[in-house]
C-alpha positions as CSV (number, residue, x, y, z in Angstrom):
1,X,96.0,141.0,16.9
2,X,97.8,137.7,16.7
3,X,99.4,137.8,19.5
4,X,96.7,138.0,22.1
5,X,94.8,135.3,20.2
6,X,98.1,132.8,20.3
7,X,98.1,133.9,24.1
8,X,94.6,132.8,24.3
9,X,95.1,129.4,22.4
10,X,97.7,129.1,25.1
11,X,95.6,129.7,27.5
12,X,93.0,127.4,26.8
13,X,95.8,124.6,26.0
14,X,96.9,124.7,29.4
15,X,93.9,124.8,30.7
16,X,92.4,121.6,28.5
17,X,96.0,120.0,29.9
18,X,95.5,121.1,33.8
19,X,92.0,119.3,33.5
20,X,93.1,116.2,31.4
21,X,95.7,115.9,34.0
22,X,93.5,117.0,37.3
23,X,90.7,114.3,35.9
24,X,94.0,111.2,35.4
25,X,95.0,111.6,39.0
26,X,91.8,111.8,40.6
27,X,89.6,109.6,38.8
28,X,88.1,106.6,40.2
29,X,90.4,103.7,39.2
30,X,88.6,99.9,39.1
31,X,89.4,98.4,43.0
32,X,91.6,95.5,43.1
33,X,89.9,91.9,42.8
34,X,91.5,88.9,44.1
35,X,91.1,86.6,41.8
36,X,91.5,82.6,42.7
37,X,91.0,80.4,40.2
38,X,90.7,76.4,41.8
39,X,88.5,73.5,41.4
40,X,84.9,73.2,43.2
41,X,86.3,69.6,44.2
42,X,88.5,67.9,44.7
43,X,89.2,64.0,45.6
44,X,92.8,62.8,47.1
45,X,94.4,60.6,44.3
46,X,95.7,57.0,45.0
47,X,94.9,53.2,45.2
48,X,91.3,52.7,46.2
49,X,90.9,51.8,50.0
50,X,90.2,48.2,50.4
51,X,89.1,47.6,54.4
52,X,88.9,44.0,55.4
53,X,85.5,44.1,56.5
54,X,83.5,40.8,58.6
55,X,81.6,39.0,56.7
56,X,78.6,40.1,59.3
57,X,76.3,42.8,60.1
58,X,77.1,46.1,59.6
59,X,80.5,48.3,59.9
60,X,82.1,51.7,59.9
61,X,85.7,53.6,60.1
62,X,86.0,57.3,60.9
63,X,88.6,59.7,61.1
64,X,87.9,61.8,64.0
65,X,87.6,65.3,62.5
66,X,87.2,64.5,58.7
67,X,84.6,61.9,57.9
68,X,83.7,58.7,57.5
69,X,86.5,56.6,56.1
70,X,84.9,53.6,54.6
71,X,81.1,52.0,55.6
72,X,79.0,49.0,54.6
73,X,76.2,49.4,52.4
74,X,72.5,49.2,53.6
75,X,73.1,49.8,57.6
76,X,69.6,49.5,58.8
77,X,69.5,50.4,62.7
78,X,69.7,47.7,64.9
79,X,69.5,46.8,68.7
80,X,72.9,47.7,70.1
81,X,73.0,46.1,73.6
82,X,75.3,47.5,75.9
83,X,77.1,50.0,73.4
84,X,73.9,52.4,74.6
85,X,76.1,53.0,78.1
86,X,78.0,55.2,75.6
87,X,75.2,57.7,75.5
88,X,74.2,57.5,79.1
89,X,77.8,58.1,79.9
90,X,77.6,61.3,77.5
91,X,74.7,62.4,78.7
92,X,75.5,62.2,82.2
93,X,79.5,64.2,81.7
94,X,77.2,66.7,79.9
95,X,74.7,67.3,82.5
96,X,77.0,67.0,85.6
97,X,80.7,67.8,83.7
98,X,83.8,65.6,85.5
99,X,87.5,66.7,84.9
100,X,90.3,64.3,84.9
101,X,90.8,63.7,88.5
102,X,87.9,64.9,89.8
103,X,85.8,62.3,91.4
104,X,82.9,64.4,91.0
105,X,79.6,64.3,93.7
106,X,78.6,61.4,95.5
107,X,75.5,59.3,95.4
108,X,74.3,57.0,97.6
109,X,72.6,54.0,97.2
110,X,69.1,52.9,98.0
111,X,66.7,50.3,98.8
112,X,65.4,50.3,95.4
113,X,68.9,50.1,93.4
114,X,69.5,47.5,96.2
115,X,66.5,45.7,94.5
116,X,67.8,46.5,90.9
117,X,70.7,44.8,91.4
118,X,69.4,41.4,92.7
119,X,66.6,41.3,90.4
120,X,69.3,42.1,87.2
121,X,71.9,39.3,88.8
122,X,69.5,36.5,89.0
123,X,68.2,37.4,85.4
124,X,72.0,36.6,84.2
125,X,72.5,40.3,83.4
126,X,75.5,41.9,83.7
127,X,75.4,44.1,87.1
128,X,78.2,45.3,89.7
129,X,77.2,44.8,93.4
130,X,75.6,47.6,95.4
131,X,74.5,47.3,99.0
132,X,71.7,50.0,101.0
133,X,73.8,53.1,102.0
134,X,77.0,52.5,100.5
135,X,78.1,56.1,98.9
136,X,79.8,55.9,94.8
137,X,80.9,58.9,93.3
138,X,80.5,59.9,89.6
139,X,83.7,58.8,88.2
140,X,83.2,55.5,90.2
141,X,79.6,54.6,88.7
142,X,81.4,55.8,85.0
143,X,84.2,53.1,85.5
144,X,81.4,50.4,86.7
145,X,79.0,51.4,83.7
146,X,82.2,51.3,81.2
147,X,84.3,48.8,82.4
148,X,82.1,45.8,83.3
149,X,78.7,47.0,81.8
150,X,77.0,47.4,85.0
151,X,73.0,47.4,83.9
152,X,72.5,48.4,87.4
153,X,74.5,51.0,87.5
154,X,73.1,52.7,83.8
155,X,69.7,53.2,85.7
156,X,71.2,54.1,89.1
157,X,73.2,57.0,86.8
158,X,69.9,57.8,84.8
159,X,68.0,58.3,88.3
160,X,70.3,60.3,90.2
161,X,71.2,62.6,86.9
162,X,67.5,63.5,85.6
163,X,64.7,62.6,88.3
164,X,63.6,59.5,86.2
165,X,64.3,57.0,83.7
166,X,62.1,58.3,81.1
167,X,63.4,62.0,81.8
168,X,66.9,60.9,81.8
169,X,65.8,58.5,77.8
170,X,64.7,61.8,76.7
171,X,68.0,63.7,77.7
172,X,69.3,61.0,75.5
173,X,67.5,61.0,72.3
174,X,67.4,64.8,72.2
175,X,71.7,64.2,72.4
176,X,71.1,61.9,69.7
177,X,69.8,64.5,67.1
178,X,72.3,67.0,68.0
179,X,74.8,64.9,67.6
180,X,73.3,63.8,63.7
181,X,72.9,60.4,64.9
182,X,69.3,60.6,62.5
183,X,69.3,56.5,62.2
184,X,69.3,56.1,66.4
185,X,66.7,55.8,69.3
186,X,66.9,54.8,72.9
187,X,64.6,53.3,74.7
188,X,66.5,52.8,77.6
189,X,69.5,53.8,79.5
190,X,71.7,49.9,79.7
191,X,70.4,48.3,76.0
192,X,68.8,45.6,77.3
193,X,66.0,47.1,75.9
194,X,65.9,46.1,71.8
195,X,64.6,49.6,71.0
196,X,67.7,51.1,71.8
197,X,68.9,50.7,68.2
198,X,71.7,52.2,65.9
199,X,73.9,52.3,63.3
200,X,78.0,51.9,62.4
201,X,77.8,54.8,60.9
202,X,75.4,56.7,63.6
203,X,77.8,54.9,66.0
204,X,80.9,56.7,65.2
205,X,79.3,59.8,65.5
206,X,78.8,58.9,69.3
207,X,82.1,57.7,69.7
208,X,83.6,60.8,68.6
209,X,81.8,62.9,70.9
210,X,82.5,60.4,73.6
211,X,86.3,60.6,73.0
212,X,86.2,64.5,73.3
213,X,85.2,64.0,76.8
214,X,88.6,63.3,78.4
215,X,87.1,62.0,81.6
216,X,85.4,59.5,79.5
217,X,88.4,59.0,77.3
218,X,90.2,58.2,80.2
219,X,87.9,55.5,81.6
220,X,87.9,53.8,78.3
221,X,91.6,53.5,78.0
222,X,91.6,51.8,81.9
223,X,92.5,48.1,81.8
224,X,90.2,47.5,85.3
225,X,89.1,49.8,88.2
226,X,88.6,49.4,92.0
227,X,84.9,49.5,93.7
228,X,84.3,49.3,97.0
229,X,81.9,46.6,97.1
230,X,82.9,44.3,94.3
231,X,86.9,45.3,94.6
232,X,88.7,44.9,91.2
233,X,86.2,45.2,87.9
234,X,88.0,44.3,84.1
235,X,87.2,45.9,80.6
236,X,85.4,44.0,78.7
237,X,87.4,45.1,76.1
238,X,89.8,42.6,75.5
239,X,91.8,44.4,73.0
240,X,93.1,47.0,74.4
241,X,96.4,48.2,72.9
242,X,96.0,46.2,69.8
243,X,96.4,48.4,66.3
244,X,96.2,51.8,69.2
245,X,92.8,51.1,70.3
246,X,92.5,53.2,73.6
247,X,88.5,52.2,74.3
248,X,85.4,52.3,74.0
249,X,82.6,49.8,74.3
250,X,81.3,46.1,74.0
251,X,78.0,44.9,73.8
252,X,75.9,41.8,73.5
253,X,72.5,40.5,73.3
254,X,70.9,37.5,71.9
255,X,69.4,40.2,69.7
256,X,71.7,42.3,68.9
257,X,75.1,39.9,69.0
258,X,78.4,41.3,69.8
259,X,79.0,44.7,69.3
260,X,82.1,47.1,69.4
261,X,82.9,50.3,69.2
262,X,86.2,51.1,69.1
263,X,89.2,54.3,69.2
264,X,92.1,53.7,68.1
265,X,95.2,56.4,68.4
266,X,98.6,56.7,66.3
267,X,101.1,58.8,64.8
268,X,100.6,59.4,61.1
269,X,102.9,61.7,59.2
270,X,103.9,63.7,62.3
271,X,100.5,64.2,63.3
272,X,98.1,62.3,65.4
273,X,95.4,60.5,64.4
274,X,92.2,58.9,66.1
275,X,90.3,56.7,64.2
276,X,86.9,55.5,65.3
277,X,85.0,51.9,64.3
278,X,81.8,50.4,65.1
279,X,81.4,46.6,64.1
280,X,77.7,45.0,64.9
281,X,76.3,42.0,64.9
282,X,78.5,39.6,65.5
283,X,77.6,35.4,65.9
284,X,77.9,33.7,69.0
285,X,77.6,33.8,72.5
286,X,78.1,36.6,74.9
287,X,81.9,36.0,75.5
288,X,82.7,34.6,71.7
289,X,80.9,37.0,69.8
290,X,82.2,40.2,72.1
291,X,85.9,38.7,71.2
292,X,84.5,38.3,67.3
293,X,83.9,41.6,67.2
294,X,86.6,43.2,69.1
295,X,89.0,40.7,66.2
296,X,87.0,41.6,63.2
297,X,87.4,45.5,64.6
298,X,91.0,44.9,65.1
299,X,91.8,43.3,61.1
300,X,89.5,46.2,60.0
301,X,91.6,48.7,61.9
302,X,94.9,47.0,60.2
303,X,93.5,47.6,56.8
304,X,92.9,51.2,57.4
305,X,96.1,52.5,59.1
306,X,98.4,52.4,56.4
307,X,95.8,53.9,53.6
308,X,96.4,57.4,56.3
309,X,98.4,59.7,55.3
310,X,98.9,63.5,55.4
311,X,96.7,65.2,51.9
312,X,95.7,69.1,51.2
313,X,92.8,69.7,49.7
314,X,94.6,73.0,47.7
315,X,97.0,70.9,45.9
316,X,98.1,73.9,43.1
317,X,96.5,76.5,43.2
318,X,96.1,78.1,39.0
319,X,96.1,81.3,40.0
320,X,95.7,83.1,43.3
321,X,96.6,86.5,43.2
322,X,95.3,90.1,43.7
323,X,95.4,92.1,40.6
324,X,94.9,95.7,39.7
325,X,95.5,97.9,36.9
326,X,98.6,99.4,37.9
327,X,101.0,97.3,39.8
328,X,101.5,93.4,38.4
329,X,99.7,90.6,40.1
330,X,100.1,90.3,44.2
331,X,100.1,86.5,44.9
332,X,98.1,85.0,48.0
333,X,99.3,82.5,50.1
334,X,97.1,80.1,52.9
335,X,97.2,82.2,56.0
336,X,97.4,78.8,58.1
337,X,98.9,75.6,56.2
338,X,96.3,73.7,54.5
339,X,97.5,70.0,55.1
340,X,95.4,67.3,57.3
341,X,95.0,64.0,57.7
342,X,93.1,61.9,55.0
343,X,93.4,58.9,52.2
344,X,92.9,58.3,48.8
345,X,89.3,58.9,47.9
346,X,88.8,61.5,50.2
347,X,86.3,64.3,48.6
348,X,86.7,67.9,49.3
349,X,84.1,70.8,48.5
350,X,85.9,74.0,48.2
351,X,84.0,77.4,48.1
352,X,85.6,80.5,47.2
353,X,84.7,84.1,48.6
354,X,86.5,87.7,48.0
355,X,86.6,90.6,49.6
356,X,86.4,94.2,48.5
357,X,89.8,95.5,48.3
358,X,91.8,99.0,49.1
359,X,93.5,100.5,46.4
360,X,96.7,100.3,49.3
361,X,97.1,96.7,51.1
362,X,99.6,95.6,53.3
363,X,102.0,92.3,53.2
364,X,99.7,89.8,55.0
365,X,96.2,91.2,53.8
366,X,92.9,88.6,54.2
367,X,91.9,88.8,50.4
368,X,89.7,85.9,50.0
369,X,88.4,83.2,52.0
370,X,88.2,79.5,51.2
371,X,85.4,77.1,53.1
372,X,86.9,73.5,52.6
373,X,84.8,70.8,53.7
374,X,84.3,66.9,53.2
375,X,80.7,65.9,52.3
376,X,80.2,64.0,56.0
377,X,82.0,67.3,57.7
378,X,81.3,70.9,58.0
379,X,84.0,73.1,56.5
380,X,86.9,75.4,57.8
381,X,88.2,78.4,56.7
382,X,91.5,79.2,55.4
383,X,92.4,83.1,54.7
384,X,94.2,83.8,51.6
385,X,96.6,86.3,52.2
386,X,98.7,88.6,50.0
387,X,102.3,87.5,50.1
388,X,103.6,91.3,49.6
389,X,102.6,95.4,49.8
390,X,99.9,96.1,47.2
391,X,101.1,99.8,46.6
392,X,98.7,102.8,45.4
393,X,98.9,104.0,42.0
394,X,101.6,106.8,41.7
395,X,100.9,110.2,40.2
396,X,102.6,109.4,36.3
397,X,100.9,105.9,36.4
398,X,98.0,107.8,36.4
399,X,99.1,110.5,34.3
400,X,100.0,108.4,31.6
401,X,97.3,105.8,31.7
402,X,94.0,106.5,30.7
């Protein structure tokens, strides 16, 4: 009798150790996490920026593609003269789009813009000649609206490109809040109207959007142009060249005072950088207060350039890793190299998101996702990636842990 029942114990023991051991290797198992452990913030360390600002108006530096650099306080908007041809220039490459080269159509002058122009010279305003008939293409009313401020020539473009000046002010203010500008209106298409007001900091805005324009860019950055009325036309801005500035626009009204807007281009740390200012409201007459503010811009410009350097908003990292139960910790690396252009004080809000994991992950895996952003910018995304295989548990591992 004892032996059938020691056979039976046997049995039963194999069988309790075929389903403890069946139950180890197919049990569910806790997924690998990625785990990233980094601050919420972070602000680029080093001496606080100290731009040499005018002792006028209002002012703003941007880095093209980060943020605002540095602002005055309190920028209420303001007229802004003749910087408003920056918008009607925008407005008009965005309705009827100009490559580098390209003359684009042609439009032909009439009776009416004829009138335009005489009634704008003898007012003192700042116009390019037109005659009846004569034919200007695109990029030729561009360089006349840029270059020497043409009034005339910022209604002539407004007419042709929306049917009307009021159609064509409405084109522009709908630009406006698309582009954030939040602080800006136009009343007209030149900015001899006062109501077409601003601010620095609404400015820059505009001037980045303008310098993404390459046709535009390019106008900017010209020295003079030919006409075929009028011949030879000069930039107003004087400054060209000076601490990289490349363009943009000058301005000036008795009620507004000089304004500038300027981009400036250079090399920092390998990479290149665009930095965008808007000074307003500087003393003076039309000539010395357009100068003013094209020198103020220009010091301001000088203070900024050497602040610029190359920062990453991941500067260690704690822990970045994928871990699971069975194999040690897989560390992630930043798909794509987290370094850009910035300066001390620059803030950075990073947001952290995982995904669900295989139990299996190959060398290069997107584990987790960071959104990095400055608080003027919106963010990009940098993959975190695993550096190495993430293998699947292996038969004993799970035999022999429970």
């Amino acid at each position: 009798m004892t032996r059938p029942r020691t056979l039976v114990a046997a049995g039963a023991a194999a069988l309790v150790v075929v389903a403890i051991g069946s139950f180890q290797l197919l049990r569910p198992l806790t997924p690998p996490q990625a785990k990233v452990n980094i601050w919420s913030t972070y602000t680029v360390p080093g001496p606080q920026l100290r731009p040499d600002w005018p002792t006028y108006g209002q002012s703003t530096v941007a880095l093209d593609g980060t943020g605002i650099v540095a602002a005055t306080p309190d920028q209420p908007s303001v007229p802004i003269a003749s910087v408003t041809k920056l918008m009607t220039a925008l407005v008009v490459v965005r309705t009827h789009p100009l490559g580098v080269g390209d003359p684009g159509p042609m439009v032909q002058v009439t009776s009416a813009d004829r009138v335009l122009y005489e009634q704008e010279a003898a007012s003192g305003d700042s116009v390019v000649p037109v005659i009846t008939g004569e034919s200007l293409s695109e990029l030729q009313l561009l360089e006349g609206l840029l270059l020497p401020s043409a009034d005339n020539l910022a209604r002539l473009l407004a007419q042709w490109d929306a049917g009307s000046v009021p159609g064509f002010v409405a084109r522009m203010n709908q630009l406006a809040v698309s582009l954030g500008m939040v602080h800006s209106h136009f009343a007209d298409s030149s900015g001899l109207d006062p109501g077409s007001r601003s601010t620095a900091d609404d400015l820059v805005r505009l001037a980045a959007a303008v310098m993404a324009q390459p046709v535009l860019a390019e106008v900017a950055a010209m020295a003079s142009a030919t006409l075929p009325v009028v011949g030879t036309v000069h930039n107003y801005d004087f400054v060209l060249g000076q601490e990289g500035i490349v363009g943009l626009k000058t301005g000036w009204t008795s009620t507004s005072g000089g304004c500038f807007v300027a981009a400036a281009r250079r090399r920092v740390g390998g990479r290149t950088a665009l930095l965008l200012a808007a000074v307003l409201g500087a003393p003076g007459g039309p000539i010395s207060s357009i100068r003013g503010a094209e020198a103020a811009s220009v010091t301001l410009l000088a203070s900024i350039w050497p602040a610029l350097r190359v920062v990453s908003p991941l500067p260690r990292v704690a822990f970045a890793a994928v871990r699971s139960q069975w194999q040690a910790p897989v560390p992630l690396r930043p798909s794509t190299a987290p370094d850009q252009l910035g300066w001390p004080g620059l803030r950075f809000r990073i947001a952290v998101r995982t995904r669900r994991l295989a139990d299996q992950l190959r060398a290069g895996t997107v584990a987790a996702t960071l959104t990095v952003s400055t608080f003027d910018q919106p963010g990009r995304r940098l993959d975190l990636v695993t550096v190495r295989r993430l293998l699947p548990p292996s038969p004993g591992w799970r035999l022999l842990h429970g």
